[in-house]
C-alpha positions in Angstrom: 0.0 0.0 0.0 1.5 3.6 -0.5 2.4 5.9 2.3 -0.8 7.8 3.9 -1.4 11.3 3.0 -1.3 14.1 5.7 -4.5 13.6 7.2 -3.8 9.9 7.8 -5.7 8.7 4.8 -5.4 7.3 2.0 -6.2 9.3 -1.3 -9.8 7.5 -3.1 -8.0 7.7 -6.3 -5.1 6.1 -5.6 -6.4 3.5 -3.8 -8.8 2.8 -6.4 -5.9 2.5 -9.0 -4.2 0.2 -6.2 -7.4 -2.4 -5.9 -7.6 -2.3 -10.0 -4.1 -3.3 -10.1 -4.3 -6.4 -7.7 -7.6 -7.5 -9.6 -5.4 -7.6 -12.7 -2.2 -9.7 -11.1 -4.7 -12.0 -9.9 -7.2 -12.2 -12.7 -3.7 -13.7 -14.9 -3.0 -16.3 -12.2 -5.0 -19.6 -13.0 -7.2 -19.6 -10.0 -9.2 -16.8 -11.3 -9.0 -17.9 -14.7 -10.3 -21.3 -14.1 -13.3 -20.1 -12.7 -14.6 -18.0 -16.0 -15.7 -20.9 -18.4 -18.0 -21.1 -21.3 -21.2 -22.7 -20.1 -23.2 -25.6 -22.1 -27.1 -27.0 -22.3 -28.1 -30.0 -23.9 -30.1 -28.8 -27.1 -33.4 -26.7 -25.8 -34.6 -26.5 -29.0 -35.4 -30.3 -28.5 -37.3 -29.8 -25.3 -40.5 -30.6 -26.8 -39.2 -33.8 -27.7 -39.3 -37.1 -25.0 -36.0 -37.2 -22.7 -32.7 -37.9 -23.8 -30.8 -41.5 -22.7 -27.5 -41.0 -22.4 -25.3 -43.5 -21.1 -24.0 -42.4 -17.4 -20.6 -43.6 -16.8 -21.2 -43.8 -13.1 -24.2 -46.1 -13.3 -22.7 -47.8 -15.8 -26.0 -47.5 -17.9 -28.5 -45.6 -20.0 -30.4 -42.6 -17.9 -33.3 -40.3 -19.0 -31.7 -36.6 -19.3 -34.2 -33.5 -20.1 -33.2 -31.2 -23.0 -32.1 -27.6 -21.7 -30.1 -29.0 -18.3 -26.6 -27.7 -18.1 -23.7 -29.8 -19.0 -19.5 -29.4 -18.0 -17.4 -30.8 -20.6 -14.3 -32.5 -18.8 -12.3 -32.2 -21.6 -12.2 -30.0 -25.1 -13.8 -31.4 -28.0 -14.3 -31.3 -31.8 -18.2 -31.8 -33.6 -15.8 -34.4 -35.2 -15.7 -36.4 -31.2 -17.7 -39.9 -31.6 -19.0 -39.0 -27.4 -17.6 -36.1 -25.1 -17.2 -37.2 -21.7 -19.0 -34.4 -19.6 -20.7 -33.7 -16.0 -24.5 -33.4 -15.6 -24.3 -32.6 -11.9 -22.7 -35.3 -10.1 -23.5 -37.8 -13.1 -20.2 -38.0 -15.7 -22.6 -38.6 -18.5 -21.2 -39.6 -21.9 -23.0 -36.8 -24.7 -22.6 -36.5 -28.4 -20.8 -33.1 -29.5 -24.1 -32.2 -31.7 -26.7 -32.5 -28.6 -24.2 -29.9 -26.7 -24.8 -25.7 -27.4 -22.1 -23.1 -26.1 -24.5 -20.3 -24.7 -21.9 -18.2 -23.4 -19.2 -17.3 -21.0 -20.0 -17.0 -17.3 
C-alpha cells in the first residue's frame, strides 16, 4: 500500500488505482482464470421432444436426461468427437458433440 497522506488517509484515487491493479495480477493467475468458463445446455430446442438417454458412466447404464439442463465438458472437444465425456451434476454422463450448445461465458 503507499504511504498515507497528511491527514492519515489514504487518497480515493489512488487507492482505487491500487485495488484495479491487484484485480489484474490475480485475474492472470490460474485460479481466477479457471473459474470463468463457457457454459453448455443440452439442445433446448429439442425440449418438446421425450428425454434424452444417455449413457452415465457412473451407473454404468443408460439414464433419461431432459433437453435444456446444463452440461460441463471435462475435456475439449471437436463436432468431429464420436461421445464427449462431460458432467451433468454429479453424473459424468457420456453426450454427443451435436446435442451440446455453447451459450456463453460466465
Amino acid at each position: 500500500m503507499k504511504d498515507l497522506n497528511m491527514s492519515g488517509s489514504l487518497d480515493l484515487k489512488e487507492a482505487l488505482k491500487e485495488l484495479e491493479e491487484m484485480v489484474e495480477q490475480a485475474w492472470f493467475s490460474e485460479g481466477l482464470s479457471e473459474m470463468c468458463q463457457p457454459s453448455y445446455l443440452l439442445q433446448s430446442d429439442r425440449q418438446s421432444k421425450k428425454p434424452v438417454w444417455l449413457f452415465n458412466a457412473g451407473h454404468r447404464t443408460f439414464l433419461p436426461y431432459q433437453w435444456g439442463i446444463e452440461v460441463q465438458p471435462i475435456e475439449s472437444f471437436i463436432d468431429s468427437d464420436k461421445e464427449v465425456p462431460c458432467m451433468i451434476g454429479h453424473d459424468l454422463v457420456m453426450i454427443p458433440p451435436d446435442y451440446i450448445v455453447n451459450i456463453g461465458w460466465n
